[in-house]
DSSP file (Angstrom, degrees, kcal/mol; ACC not computed):
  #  RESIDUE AA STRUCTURE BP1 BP2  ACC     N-H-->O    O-->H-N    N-H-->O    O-->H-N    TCO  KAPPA ALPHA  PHI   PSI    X-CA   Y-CA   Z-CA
    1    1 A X              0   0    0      0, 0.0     2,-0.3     0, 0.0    20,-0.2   0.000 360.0 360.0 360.0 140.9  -14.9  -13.4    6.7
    2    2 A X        -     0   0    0      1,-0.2     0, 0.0    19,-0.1     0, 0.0  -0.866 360.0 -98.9-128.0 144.6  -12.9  -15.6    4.7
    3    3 A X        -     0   0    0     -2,-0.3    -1,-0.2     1,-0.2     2,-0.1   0.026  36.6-125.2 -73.0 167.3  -10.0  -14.8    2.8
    4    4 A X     >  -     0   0    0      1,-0.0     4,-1.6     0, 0.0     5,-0.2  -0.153  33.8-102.8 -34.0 165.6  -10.4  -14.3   -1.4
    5    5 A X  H  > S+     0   0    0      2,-0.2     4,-1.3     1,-0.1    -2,-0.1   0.747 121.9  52.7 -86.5 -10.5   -8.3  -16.3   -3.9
    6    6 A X  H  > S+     0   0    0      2,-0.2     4,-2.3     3,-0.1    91,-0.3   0.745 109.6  39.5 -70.5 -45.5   -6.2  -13.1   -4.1
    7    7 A X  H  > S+     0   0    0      2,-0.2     4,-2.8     3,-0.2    -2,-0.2   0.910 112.5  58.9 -89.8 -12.6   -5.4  -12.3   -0.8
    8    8 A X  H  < S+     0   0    0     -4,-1.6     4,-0.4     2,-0.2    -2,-0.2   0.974 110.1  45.1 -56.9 -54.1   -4.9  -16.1   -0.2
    9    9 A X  H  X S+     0   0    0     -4,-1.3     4,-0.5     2,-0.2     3,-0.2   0.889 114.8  51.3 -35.7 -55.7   -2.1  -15.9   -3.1
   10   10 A X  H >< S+     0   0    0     -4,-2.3     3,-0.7     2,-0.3     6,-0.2   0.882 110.3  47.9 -50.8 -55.2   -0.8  -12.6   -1.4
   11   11 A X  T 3< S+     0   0    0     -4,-2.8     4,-0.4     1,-0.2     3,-0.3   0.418 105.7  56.7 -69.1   8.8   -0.5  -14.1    1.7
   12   12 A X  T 34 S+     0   0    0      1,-0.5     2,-0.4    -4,-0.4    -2,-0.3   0.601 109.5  42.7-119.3 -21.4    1.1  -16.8    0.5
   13   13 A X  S << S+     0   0    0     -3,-0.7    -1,-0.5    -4,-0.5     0, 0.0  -0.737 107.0  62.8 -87.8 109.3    4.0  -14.9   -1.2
   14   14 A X  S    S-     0   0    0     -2,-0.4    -2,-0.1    -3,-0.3    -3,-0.1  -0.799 107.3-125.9  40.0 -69.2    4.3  -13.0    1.4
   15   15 A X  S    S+     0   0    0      1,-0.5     2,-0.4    -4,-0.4    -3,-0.1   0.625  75.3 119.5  95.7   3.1    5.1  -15.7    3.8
   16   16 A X        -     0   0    0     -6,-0.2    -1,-0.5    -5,-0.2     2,-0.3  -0.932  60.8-157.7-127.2 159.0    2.3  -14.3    5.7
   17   17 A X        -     0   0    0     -2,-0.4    -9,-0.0    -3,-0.1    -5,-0.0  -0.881  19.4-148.5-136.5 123.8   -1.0  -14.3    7.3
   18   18 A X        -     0   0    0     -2,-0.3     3,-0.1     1,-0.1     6,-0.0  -0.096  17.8-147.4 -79.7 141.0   -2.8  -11.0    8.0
   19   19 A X  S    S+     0   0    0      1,-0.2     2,-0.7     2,-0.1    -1,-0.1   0.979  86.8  48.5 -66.8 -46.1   -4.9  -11.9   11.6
   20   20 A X        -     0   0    0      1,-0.2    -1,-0.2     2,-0.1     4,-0.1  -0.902  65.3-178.7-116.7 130.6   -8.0   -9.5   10.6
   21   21 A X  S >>>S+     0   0    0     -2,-0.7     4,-2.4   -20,-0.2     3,-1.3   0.745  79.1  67.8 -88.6 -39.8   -9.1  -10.2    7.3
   22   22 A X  H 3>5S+     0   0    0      1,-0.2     4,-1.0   -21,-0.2    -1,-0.2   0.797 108.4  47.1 -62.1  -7.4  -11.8   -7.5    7.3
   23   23 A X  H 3>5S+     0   0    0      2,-0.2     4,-0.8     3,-0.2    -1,-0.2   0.625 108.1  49.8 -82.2  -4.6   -8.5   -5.0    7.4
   24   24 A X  H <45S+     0   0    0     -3,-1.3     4,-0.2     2,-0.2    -2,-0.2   0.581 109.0  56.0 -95.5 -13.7   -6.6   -6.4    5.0
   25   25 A X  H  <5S+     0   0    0     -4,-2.4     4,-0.3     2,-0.2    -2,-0.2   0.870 112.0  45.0 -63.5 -51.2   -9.8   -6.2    2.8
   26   26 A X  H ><<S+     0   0    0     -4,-1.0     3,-0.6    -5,-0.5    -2,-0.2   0.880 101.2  58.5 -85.6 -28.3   -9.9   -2.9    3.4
   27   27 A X  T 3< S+     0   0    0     -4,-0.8    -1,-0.2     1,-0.2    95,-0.2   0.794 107.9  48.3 -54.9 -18.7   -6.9   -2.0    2.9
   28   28 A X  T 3  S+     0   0    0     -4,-0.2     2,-0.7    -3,-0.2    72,-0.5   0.539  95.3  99.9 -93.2   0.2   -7.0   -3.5   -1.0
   29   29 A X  B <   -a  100   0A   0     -3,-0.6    14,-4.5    -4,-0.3     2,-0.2  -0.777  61.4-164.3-128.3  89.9  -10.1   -1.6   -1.3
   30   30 A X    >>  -     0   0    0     70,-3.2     4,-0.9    -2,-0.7     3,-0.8  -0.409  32.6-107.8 -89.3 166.0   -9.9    1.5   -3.0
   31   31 A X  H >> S+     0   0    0      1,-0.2     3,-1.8     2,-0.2     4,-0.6   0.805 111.5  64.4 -34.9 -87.6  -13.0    4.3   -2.6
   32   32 A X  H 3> S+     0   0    0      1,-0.3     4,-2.0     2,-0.2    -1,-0.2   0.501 102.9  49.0 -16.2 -66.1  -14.4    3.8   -6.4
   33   33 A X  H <> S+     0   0    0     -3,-0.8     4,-0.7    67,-0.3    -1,-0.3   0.914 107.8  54.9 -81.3 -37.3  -15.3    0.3   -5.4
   34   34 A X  H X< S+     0   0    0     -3,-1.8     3,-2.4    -4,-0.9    -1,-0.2   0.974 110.7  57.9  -9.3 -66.3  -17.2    1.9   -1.7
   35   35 A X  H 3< S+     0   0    0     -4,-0.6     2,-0.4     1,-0.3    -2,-0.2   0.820 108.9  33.3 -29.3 -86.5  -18.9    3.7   -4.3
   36   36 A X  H 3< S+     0   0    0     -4,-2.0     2,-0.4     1,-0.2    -1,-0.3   0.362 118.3  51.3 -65.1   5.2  -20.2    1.2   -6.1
   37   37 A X  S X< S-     0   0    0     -3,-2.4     3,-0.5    -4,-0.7    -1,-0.2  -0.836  83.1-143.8-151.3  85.6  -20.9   -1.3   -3.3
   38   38 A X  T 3  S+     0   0    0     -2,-0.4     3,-0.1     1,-0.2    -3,-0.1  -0.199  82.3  27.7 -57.4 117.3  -22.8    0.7   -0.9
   39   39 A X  T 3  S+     0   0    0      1,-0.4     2,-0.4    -2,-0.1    -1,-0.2   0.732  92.3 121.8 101.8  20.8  -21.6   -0.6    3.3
   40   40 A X    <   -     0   0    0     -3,-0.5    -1,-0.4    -6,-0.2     2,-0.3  -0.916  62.6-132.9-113.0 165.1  -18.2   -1.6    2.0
   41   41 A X        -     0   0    0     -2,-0.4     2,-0.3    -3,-0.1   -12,-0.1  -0.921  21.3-154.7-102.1 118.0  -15.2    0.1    3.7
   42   42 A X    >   -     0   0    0     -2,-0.3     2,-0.8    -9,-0.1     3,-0.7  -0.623  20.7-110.6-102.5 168.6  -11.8    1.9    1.6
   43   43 A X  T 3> S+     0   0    0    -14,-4.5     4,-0.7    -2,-0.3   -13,-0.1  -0.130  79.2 102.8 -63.7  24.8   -8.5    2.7    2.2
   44   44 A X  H 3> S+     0   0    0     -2,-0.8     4,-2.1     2,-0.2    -1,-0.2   0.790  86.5  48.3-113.7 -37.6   -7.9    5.9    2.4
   45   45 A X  H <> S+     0   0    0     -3,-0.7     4,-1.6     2,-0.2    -1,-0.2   0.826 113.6  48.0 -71.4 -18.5   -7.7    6.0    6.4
   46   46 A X  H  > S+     0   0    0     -4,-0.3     4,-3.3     1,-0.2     5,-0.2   0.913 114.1  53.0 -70.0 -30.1   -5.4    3.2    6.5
   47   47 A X  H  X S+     0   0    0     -4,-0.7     4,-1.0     1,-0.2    -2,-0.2   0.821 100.0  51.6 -65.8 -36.2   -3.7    5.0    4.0
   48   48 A X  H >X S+     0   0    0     -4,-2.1     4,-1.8     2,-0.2     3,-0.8   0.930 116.9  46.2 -75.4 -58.3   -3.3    8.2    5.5
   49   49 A X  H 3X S+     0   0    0     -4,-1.6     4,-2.7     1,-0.2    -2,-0.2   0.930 108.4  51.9 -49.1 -45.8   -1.7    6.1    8.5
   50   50 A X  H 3X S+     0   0    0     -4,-3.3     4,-2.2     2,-0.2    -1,-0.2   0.640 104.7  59.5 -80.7  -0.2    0.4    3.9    6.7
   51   51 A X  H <X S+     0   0    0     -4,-1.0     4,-1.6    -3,-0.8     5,-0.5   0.962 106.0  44.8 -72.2 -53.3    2.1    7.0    4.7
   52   52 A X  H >X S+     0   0    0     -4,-1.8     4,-2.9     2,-0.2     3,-1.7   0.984 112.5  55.8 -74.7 -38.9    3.3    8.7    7.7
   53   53 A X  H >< S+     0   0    0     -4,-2.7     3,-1.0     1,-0.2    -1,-0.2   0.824 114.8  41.3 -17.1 -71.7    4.7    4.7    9.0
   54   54 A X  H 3X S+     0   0    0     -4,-2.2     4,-0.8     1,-0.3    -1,-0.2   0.451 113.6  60.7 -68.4   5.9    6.8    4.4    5.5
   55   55 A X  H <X S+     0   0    0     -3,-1.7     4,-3.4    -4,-1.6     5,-0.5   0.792 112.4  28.1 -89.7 -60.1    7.7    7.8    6.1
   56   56 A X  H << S+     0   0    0     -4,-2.9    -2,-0.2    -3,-1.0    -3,-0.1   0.460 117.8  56.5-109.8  40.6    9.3    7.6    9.1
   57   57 A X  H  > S+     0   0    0     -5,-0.2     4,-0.7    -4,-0.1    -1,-0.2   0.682 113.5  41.6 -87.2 -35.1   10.6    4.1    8.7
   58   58 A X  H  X S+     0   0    0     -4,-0.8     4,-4.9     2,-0.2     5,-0.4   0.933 120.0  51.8 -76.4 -45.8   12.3    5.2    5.3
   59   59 A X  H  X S+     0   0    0     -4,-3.4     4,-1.6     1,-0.2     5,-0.3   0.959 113.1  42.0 -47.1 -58.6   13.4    8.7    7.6
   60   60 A X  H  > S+     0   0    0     -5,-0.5     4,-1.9     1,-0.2    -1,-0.2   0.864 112.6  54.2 -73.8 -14.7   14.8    6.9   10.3
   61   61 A X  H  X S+     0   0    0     -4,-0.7     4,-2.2     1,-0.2    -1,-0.2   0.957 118.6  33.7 -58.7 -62.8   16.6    4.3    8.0
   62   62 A X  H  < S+     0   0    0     -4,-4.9     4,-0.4     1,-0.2    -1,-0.2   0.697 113.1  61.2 -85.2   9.5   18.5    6.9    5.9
   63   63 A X  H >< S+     0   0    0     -4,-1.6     3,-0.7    -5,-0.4    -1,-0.2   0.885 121.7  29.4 -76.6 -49.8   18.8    9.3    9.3
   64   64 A X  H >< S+     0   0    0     -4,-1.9     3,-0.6    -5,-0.3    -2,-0.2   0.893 122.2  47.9 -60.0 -61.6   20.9    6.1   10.7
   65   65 A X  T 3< S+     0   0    0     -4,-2.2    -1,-0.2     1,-0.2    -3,-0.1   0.138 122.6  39.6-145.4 -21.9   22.3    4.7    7.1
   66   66 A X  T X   +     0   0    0     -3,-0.7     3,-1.6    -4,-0.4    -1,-0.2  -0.074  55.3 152.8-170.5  -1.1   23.6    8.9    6.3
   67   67 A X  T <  S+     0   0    0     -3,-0.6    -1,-0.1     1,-0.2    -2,-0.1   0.656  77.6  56.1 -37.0 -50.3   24.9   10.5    9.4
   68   68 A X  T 3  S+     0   0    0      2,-0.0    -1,-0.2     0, 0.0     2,-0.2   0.548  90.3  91.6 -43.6 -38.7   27.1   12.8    7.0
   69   69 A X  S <  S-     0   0    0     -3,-1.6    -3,-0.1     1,-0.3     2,-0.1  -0.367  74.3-128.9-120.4 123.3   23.9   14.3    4.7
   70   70 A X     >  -     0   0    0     -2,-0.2     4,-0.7     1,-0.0    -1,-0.3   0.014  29.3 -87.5 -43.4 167.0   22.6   17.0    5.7
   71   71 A X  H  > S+     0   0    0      2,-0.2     4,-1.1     1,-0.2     5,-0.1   0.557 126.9  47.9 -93.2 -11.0   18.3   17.6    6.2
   72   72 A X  H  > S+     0   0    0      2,-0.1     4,-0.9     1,-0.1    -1,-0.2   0.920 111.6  44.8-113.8 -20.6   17.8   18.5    2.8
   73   73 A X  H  > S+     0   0    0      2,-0.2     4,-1.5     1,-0.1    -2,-0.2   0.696 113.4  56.0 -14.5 -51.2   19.8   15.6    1.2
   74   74 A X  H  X S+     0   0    0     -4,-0.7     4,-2.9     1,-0.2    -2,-0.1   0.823 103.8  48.5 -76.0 -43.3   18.0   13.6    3.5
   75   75 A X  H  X S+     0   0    0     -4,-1.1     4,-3.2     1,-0.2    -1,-0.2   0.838 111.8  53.6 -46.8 -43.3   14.6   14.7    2.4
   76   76 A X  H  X S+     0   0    0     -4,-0.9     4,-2.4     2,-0.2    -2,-0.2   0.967 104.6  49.7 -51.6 -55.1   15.7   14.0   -1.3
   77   77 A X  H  X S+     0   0    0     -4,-1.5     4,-3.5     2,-0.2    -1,-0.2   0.954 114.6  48.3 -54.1 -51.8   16.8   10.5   -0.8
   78   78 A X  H  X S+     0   0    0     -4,-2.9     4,-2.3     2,-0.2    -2,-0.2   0.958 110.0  50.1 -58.7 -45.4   13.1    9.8    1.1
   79   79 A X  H  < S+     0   0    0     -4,-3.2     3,-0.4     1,-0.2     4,-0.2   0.945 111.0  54.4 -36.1 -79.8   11.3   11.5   -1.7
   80   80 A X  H >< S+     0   0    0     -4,-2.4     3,-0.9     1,-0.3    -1,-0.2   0.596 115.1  34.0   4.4 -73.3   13.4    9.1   -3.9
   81   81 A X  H 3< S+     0   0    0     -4,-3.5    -1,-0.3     1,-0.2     5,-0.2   0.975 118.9  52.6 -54.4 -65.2   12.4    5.8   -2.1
   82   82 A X  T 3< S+     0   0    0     -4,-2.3    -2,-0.2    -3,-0.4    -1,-0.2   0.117  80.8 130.6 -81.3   8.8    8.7    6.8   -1.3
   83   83 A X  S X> S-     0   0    0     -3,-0.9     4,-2.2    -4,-0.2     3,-0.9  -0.099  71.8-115.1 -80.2 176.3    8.0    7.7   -4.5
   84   84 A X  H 3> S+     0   0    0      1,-0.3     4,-1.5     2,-0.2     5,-0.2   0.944 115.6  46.8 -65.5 -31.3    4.7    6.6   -6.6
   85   85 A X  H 3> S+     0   0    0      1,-0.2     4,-0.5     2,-0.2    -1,-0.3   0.822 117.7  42.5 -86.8 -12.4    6.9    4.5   -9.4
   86   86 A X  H <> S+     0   0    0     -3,-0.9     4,-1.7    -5,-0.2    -1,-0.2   0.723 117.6  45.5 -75.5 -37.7    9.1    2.7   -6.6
   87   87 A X  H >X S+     0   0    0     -4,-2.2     3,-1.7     1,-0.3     4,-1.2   0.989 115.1  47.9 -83.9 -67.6    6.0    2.1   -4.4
   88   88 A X  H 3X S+     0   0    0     -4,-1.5     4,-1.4     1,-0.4    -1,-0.3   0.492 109.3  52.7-103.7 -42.0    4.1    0.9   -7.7
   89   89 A X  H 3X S+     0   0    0     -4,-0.5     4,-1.4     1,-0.2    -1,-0.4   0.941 110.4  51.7 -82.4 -41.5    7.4   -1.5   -8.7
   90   90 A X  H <X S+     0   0    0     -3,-1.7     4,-3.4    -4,-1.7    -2,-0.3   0.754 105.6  53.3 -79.1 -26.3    7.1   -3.0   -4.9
   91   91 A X  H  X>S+     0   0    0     -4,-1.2     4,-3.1     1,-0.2     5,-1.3   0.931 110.7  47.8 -80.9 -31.3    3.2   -3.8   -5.5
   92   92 A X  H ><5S+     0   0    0     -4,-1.4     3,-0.5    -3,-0.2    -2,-0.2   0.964 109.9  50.9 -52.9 -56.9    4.1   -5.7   -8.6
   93   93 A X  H 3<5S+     0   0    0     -4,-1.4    -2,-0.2     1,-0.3    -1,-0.2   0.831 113.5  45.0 -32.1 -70.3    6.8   -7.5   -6.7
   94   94 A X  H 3<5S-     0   0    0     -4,-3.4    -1,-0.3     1,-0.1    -2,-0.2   0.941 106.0-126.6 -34.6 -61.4    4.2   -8.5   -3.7
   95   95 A X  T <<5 -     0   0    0     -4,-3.1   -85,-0.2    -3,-0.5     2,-0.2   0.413  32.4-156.0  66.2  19.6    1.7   -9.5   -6.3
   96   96 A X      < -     0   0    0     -5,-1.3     2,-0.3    -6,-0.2    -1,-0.1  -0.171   9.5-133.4 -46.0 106.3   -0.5   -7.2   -4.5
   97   97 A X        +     0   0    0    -91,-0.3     2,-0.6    -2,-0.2    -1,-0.1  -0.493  26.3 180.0 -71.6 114.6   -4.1   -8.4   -5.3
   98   98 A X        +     0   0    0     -2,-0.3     3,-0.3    11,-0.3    -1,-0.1  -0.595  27.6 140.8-118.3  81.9   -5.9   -5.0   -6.1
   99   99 A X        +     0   0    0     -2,-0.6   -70,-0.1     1,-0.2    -1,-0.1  -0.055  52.8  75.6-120.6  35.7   -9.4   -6.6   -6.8
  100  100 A X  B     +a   29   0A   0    -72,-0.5   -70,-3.2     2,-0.1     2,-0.4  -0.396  62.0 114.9-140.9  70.9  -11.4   -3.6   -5.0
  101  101 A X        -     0   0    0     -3,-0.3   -69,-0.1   -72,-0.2   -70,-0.1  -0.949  68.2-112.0-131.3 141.7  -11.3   -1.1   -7.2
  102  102 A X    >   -     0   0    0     -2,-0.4     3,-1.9     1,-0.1     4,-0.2  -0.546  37.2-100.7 -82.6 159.4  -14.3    0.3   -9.0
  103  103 A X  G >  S+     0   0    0      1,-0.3     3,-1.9     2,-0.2    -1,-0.1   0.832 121.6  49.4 -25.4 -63.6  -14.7   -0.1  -12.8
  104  104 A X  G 3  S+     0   0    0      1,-0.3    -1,-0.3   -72,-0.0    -2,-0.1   0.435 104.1  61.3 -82.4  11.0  -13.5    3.3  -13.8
  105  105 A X  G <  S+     0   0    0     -3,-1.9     2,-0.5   -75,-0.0     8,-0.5   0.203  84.6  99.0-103.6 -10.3  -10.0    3.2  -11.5
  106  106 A X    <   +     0   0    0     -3,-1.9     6,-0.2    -4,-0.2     3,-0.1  -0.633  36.8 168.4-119.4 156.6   -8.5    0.2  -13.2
  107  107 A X        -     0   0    0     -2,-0.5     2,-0.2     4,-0.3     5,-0.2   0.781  69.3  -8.3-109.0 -38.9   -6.0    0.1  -15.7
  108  108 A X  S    S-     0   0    0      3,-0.8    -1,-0.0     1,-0.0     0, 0.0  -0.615  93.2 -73.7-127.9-158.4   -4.6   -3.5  -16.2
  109  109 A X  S    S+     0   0    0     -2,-0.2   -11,-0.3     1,-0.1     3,-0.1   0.781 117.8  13.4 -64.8 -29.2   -5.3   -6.6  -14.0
  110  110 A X  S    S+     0   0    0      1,-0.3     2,-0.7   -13,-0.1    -1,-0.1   0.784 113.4  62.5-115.2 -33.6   -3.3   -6.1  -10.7
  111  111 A X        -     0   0    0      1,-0.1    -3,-0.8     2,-0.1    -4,-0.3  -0.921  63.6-161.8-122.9 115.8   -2.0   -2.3  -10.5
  112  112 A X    >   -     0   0    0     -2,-0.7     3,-0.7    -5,-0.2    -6,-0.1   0.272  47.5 -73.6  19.4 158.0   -4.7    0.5  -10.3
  113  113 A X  T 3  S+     0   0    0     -8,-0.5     2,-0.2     1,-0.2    -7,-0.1   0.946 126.2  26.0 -54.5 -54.4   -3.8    3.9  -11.1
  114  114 A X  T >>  +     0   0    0      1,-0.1     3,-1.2    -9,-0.1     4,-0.5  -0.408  61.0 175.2-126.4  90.0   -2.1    4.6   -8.3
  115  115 A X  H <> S+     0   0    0     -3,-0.7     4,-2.5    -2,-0.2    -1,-0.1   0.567  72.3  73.2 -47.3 -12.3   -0.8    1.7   -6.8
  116  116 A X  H >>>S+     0   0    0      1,-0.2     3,-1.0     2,-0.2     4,-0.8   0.998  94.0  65.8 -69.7 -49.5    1.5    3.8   -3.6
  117  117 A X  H <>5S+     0   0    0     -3,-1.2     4,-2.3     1,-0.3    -1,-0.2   0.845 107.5  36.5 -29.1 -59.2   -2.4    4.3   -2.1
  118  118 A X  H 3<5S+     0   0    0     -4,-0.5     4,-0.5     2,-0.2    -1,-0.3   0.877 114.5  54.8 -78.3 -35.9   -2.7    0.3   -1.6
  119  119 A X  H XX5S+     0   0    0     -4,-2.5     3,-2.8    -3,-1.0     4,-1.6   0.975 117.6  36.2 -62.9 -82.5    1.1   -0.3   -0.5
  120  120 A X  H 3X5S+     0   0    0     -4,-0.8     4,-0.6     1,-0.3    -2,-0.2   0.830 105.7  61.8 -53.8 -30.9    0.8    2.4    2.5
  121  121 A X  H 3X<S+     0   0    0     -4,-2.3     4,-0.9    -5,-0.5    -1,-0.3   0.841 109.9  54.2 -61.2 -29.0   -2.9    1.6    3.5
  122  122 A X  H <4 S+     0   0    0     -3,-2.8    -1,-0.2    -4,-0.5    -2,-0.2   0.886 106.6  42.9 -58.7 -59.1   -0.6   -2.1    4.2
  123  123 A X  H  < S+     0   0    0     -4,-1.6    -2,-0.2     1,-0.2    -1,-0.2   0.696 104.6  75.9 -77.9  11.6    1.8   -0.6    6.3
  124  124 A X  H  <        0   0    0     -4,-0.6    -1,-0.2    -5,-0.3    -2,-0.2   0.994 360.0 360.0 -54.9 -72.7   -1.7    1.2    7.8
  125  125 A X     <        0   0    0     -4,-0.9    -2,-0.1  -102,-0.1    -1,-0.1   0.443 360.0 360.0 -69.5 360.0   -2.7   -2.0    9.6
């Protein structure tokens, strides 16, 4: 399977290139468009993996970064990071191609409703 002219762009700011394209496909690939394109694969298990990564990438960053802070500080600061408008600023930033999304999920050209879905379904893979 060969890449799109989106995820070629993406990988190309990036400064990467994902090895399995059918997972980086599905990772960009939110349910609504499954729906509508019967046999295609979404994100929602990648997603579910890559939350708990950025979870305990961000944890063990500010556990390191924070010795002082107490566990419910700590929690605060992760909320903070990992939240939807932060994750949402980063997919702009990427240029994160979200051009598998069914009809009734999108809101502009790139960012979907909720853009955090398609940033952790990345750090899925």
């Amino acid at each position: 399977m060969s890449d799109s002219p989106g995820e070629k762009a993406f990988q190309a700011h990036l400064g990467h290139r994902f090895r399995n394209h059918a997972l980086l496909r599905e990772a960009l690939s939110h349910k609504s468009y499954s729906n509508e394109q019967p046999g295609t694969s979404h994100n929602e298990r990648l997603e579910f993996l890559g939350d708990a990564v950025l979870d305990l990438v961000v944890s063990q960053t500010i556990f390191r970064d924070f010795p002082e802070l107490p566990e419910g500080e700590l929690t605060r600061i992760r909320a903070e990071v990992v939240n939807e408008q932060g994750l949402a600023a980063i997919a702009r930033e990427l240029g994160l191609p979200i051009q598998f999304v069914g009809i009734g999920e999108q809101i502009d050209d790139l960012i979907p409703f909720n853009p955090r879905d398609f940033v952790t379904s990345l750090f899925g893979q």
